[in-house]
N, C-alpha and C positions, 0 to 999 in steps of 0.2 A: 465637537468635544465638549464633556459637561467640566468646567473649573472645580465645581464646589465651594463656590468664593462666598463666604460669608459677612466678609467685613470690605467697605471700600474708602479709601483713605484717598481725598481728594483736595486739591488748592480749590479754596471759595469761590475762585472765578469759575468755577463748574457745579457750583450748589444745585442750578435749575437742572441742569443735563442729567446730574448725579440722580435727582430727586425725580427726573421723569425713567430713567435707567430703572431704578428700585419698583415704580408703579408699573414698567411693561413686565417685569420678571415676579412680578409679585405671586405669590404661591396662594391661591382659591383656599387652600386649605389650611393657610397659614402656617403648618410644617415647617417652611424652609424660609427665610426674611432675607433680605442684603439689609446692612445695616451701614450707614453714612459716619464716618467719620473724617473732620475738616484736620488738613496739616496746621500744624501753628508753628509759624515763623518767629526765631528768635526774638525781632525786634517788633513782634506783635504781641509779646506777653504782657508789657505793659499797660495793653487796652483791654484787657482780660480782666472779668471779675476773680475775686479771691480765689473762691472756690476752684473754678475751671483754671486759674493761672497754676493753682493747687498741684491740681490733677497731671498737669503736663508737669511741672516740674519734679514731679516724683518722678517717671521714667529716668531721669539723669542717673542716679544714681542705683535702677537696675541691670545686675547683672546676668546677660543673658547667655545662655547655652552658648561654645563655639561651634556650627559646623563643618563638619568638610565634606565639602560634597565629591561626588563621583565623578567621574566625566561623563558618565550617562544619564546623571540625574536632570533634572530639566530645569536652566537657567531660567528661561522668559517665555513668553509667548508671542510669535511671531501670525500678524490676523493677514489676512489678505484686504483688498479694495471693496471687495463685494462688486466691481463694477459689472461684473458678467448675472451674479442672480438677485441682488439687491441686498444680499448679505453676508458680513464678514464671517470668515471659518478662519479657525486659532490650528496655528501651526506650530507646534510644541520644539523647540528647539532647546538642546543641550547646551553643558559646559563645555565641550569640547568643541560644538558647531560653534560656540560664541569665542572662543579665542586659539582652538588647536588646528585648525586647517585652512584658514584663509592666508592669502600670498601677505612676505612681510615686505617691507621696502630695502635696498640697499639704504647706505648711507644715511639711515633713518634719522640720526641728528642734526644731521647738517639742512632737513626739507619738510613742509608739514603741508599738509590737507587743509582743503578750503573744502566747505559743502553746503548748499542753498538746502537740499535734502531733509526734510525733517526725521528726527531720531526716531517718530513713531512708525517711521515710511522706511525706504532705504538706507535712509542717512545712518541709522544701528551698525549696517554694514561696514561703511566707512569709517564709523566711530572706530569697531573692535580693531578693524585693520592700520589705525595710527596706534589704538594701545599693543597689540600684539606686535610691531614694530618699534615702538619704545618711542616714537613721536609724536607731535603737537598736530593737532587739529583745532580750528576754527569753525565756530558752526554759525550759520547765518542767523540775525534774531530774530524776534516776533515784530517783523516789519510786514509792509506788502513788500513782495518781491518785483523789483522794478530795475531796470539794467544802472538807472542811479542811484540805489540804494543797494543794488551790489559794490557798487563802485563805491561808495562811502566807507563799507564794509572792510573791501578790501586794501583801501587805504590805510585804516585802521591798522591793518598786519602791517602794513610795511612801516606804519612811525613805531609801532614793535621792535621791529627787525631793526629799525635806525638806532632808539633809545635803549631797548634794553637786549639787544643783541640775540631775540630770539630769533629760529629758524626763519628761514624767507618761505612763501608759501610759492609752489611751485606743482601743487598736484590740485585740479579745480574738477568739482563732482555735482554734476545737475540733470538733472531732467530737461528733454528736448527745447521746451517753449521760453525755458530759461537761457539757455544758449543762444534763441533765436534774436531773441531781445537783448542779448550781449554784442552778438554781431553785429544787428542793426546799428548799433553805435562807434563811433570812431574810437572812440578811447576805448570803449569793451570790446573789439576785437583785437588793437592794441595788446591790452591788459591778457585776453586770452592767446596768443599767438606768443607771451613771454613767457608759459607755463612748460614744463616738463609734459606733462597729461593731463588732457580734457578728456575726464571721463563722463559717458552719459548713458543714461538707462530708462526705466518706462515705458520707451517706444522707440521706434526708428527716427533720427537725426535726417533732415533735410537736406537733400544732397550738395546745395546750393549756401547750405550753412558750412558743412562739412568742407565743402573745397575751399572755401573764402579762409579756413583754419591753419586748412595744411595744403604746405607750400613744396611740399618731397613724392611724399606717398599719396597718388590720386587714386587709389585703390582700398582707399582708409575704410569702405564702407564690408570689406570683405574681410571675416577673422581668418586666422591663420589655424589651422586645427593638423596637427602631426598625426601620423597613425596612432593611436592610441586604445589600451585598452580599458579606457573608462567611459569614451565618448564613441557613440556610431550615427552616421546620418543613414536611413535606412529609405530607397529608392522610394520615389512615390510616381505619378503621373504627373506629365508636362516639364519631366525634364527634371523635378526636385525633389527636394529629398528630408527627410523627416530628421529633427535630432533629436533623439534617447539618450538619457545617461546611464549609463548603466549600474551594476548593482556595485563594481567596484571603485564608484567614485568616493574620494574621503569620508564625505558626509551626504548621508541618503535621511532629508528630516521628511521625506514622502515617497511614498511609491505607488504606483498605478497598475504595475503589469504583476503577473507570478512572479517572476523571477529575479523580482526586486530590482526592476530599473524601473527610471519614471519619462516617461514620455512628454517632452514640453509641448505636442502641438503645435511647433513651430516649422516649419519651411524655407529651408535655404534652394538657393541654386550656386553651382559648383561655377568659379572662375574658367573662363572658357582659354586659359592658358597656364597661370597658376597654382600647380596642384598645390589642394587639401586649402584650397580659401572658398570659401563662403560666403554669400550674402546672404541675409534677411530678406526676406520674398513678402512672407502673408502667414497668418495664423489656417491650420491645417480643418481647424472647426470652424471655416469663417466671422470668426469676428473680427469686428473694426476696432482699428485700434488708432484713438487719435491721439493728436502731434504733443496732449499733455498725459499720453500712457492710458489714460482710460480705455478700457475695452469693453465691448458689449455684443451680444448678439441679432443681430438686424433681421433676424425671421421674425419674433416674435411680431415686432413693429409692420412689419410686411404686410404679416398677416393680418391685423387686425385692420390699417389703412384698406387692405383688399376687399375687407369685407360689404364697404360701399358699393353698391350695384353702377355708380358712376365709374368705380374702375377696375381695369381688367389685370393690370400685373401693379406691381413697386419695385424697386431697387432702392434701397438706402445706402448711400455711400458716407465716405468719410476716414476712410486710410490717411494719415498723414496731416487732415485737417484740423481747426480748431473746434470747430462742431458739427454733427452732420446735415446731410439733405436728403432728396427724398426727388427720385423720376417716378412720376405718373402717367401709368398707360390707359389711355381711356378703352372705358368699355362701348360698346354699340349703341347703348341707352345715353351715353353725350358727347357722341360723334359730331351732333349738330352745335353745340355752347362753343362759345369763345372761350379763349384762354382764362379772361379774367371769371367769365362767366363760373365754367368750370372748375377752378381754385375758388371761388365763395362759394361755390356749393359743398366742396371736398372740405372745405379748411376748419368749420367745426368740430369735426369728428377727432381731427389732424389735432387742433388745440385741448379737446378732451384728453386724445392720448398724451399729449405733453404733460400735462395736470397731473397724469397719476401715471407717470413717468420721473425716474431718475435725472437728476438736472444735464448730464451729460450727456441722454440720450434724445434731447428734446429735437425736434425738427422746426428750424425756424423758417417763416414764409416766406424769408427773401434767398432762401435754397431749395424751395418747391419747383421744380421742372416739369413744365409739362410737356409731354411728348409731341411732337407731331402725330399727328392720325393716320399716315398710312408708317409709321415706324415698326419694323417686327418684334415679335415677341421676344420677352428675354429666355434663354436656354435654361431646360431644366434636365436634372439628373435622373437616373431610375428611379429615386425617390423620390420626384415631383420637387423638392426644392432647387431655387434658384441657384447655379454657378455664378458664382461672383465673381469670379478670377476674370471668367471669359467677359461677362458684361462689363466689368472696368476694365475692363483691356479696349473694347469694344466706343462703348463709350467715355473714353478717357477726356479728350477735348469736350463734350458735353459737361463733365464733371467740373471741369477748368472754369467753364463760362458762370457756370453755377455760382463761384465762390468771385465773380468779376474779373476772372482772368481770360482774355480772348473777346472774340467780335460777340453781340448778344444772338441768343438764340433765335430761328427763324423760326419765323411763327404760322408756318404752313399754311398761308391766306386767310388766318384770321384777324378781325378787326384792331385787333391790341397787338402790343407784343409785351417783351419784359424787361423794356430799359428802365432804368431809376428815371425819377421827379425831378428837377432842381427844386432844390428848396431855399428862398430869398432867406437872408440875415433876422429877417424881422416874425419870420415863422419858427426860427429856428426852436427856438422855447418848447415851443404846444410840439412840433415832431420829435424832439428830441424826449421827450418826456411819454408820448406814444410809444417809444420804441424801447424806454423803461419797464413802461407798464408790460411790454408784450414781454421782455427778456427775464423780468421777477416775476411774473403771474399775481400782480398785484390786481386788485380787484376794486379798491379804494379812490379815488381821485388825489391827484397826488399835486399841491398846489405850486405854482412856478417858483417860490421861495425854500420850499421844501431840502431837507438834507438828504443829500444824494448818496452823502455817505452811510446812513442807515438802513436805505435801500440796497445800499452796495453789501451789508451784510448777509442778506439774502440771499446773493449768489455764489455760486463755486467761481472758480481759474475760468471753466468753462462761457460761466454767463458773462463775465466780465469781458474775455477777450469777443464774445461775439458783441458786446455793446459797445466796444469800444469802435470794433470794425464798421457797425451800422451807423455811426453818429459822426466818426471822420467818414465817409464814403459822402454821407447828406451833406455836411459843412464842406469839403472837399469838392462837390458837386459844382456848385457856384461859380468856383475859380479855374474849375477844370485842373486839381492836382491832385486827385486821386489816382494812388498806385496803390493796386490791387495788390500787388504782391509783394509793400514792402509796410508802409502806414500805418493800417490799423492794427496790424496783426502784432507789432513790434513797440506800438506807442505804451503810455505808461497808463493806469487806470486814471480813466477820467474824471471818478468821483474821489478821488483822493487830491487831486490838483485843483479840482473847484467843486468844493463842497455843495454849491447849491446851482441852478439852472440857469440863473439869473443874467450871470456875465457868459453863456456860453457863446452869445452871437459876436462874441470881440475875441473867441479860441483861434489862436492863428496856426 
């Protein structure tokens, strides 16, 4: 969709963004310009020359047109993640989708909304649904998002609630990997387990988060859908079943099919007792979708990894994870290499594709798998593309071992295999800082005093938790208390708690 946006009105802490924004859209023929303009903040006019303090302060006193809009007119623009082609598409939403058809709360004075969600993301939704309910909402700030700085947060609401008698917050809305990181803590599962509703979205909740929640209903993970005629699950293969919405749901802001329903490509399977519950299964176009909602297509990577005459298939996984991996099927040409052999010869190409790869869909080496040599092929469709449903079905405990969950892989009478190093206290520095360099795609040598924290800018949610993962698993090594399945995934960013490398061999 073309805006026609001619004018862009920005906070200064996005000058540079703004300014590279105007040079990619820049019109060759100079025709069409975006043109920058900076908000000025009340208590900024003071630092304003005459003139430009001038300038803003004449708007006070004009008076502009009222309008009234339509309910069909177009409120905002709602962009997508881009995670699936690399870029975002602007979803045009009304004034009616912004306040006339979302669910409203009973009791709406008496309860308010908590959401970690950012306004530009999901969190909009939540926002309209405490104003179109006539209640309070809290929005989480520009923190890092850490299970105690939720916790601070929500502190916060309740000396509220004590001093000035507002609503008790009783309705909490996040995203998966945010929950995971509440659980893991005593007091944030506490904290979550006295709410009304833990809502969560992006991606599928962990089932092992989800039970630790709820103490009634162990069946949480299946919606409830009544016959209805807005909603259809329409039968697919292996038993699931596709959900469409149809054309007469309240608000259709997209449509796919003729007949003006939209097809979410999603994939339930039906409670095998009861009716009209649903689970989440798997995306119907195979992409992975991991545990912080990002989603991607794993052909493209497939293919290009195959293209090495060293190998003969790929499967990239990563349902449910923090980032993905990558099984390697050798081809006949290095049937004879060893394991490690093997992986240095593949792992260039691997790192290229990384480079000029989206940060979430990077494959890091310590989730490269290499197959056994007499392992079978993975199954393919009439169209030569890989089933992934079957192959992660298939290899599901393979995938396990991948992320350090289960006994290590056997390494089919090769001379290696792929257990981790111990790494002594007094190396810790120079490996921890390797595993920097590999997770930013730094290129620079990065000195052991170095601010970890400006490196830390470089990364998404994604790089972070996988560097958090790699650097407790190394220190954790030592003492032998490394849990795969609880530690790193759950701990807080590393470089936020010790800005520089220095003290990390005394991290306990």
């Amino acid at each position: 969709m073309t805006c026609d946006v001619t004018s862009l009105f920005i906070d200064r802490a996005y000058q540079d963004l703004a300014e590279a924004v105007c040079e990619l859209v820049k019109s060759p023929t100079e025709e069409w310009q975006l043109h920058i303009s900076n908000l000025v903040d009340i208590e900024d006019e003071r630092d304003l020359d005459g003139a430009e303090a001038a300038y803003w302060r004449s708007y006070r006193n004009v008076q502009f047109e009222h309008w009234r809009p339509s309910e069909i007119d177009i409120a905002y623009l709602n962009y997508t993640s881009g995670t699936s082609t690399g870029l975002s598409n602007s979803i045009p939403q009304t004034h009616r989708a912004a306040v006339g058809v979302l669910p409203t709360f009973s009791n709406c004075h008496e309860k308010a909304t908590f959401t970690t969600t950012s306004l530009y993301h999901g969190g909009v939704a939540d926002c309209f649904r405490a104003w179109t309910s006539g209640t309070m909402i809290w929005l989480f700030p520009g923190a890092p998002i850490t299970a105690s700085n939720v916790l601070k947060a929500l502190d916060c609401t309740r000396r509220a609630t004590e001093i000035y008698k507002t609503p008790r917050v009783t309705y909490f809305s996040s995203v998966p990997y945010v929950l995971q990181m509440m659980a893991a803590e005593e007091e944030g599962l506490k904290v979550l387990k006295e709410m009304d509703i833990v809502g969560v979205g992006g991606a599928a909740l962990p089932t092992n988060v989800g039970d630790d929640l709820v103490e009634q209903d162990k069946e949480w993970q299946y919606i409830r859908s009544d016959t209805s005629l807005q909603l259809k699950f329409e039968p697919q293969e292996e038993g699931l079943a596709e959900l469409v919405i149809l054309s007469t749901w309240p608000h259709m802001a997209k449509t796919n099919r003729d007949e003006g329903s939209y097809n979410k490509a999603n994939l339930f399977a039906l409670h095998p007792t009861i009716p009209n519950a649903w689970k989440y299964h798997s995306r119907a176009d195979s992409q992975l979708t991991l545990i912080t909602g990002k989603k991607f297509d794993p052909a493209p990577l497939e293919a290009t990894i195959a293209t090495s005459p060293l190998v003969e298939d790929v499967l990239i996984f990563g349902n449910g994870q923090q980032y993905p991996g990558a099984m390697l099927f050798r081809s006949p040409q290095s049937a004879g290499s060893t394991n490690e052999e093997f992986k240095s010869a593949v792992w260039p190409s691997i790192e290229k594709l990384n480079a000029e790869s989206q940060g979430h869909t990077r494959v890091p080496s310590s989730t490269l798998v290499v197959m056994p040599k007499d392992s079978p092929g993975l199954e393919k469709s009439s169209k030569g593309t890989t089933m992934h449903g079957q192959a992660e079905k298939r290899y599901a405990e393979t995938i396990m071992r991948a992320y350090g969950v289960g006994s290590q892989l056997p390494t089919n009478g090769c001379s290696d295999d792929q257990t981790s190093t111990i790494v002594p206290d007094e190396d810790l520095p120079v490996t921890i800082l390797k595993i920097i360099k590999d997770v930013t795609n730094i290129t620079e040598a990065i000195p052991e005093d170095a601010d970890l924290f400006s490196c830390g800018q470089r990364m998404d949610k994604e790089d972070n938790m996988r560097l958090i993962h790699d650097i407790v698993k190394e220190y954790s090594a030592v003492n032998n208390t490394y849990n795969p399945t609880q530690g790193p995934e759950t701990s807080p960013p590393v470089s936020l708690l010790h800005p520089t490398d220095t003290p990390s061999s005394s991290l306990a």
